[in-house]
N, C-alpha and C positions, 0 to 999 in steps of 0.2 A: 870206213863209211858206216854211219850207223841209219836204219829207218825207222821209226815209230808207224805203226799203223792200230789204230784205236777200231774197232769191232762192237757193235751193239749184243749181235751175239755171236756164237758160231756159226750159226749159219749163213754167216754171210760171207764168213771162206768160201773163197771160190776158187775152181781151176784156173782163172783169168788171174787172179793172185799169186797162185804155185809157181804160173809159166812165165809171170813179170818175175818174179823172184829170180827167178832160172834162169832168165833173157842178161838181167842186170849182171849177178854175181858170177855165170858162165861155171866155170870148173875150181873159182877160188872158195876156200873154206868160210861157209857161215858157223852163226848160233839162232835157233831160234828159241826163244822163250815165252812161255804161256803162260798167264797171268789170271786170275781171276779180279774184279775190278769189285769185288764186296767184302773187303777189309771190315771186319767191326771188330774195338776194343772186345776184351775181355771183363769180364768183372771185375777180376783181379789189378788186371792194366789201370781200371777207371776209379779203382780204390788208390792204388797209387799215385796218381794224377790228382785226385782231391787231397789226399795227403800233403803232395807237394804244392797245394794250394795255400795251405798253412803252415806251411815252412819255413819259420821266420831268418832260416839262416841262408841269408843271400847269396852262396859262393857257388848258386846255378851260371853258366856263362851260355851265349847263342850260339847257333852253329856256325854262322861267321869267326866267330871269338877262336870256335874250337879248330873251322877250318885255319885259321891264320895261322894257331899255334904250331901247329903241323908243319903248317909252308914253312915258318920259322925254324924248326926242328932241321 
């Protein structure tokens, strides 16, 4: 079973969250993971991304393409 739960900030962790947590999963093993939600490129990252803007060799593929290949494997 997986939850998402989206947070504006931390503070809006509550006890009432801990002890739903607690109520649902009982004595089976979670994971919880903390995420920060303000991703920014790098310079580096956005130099490369314009690069690849004029890349005239087309043998970029989607991640569709790439999940199939996989499945396919």
């Amino acid at each position: 079973m997986s939850i998402t739960n989206h947070l504006t900030s931390a503070e809006e962790l509550s006890a009432e969250i801990v002890d739903a947590i607690k109520a649902t999963f009982k004595s089976k093993p979670i994971t919880i993971t903390i995420e920060e939600d303000d991703f920014e490129l790098t310079d580096e990252m956005m130099l490369k991304l314009d690069e690849r803007l004029y890349d005239v060799n087309a043998t970029y593929i989607t991640a569709d393409e790439s999940m199939q290949r996989l499945e396919d494997k």
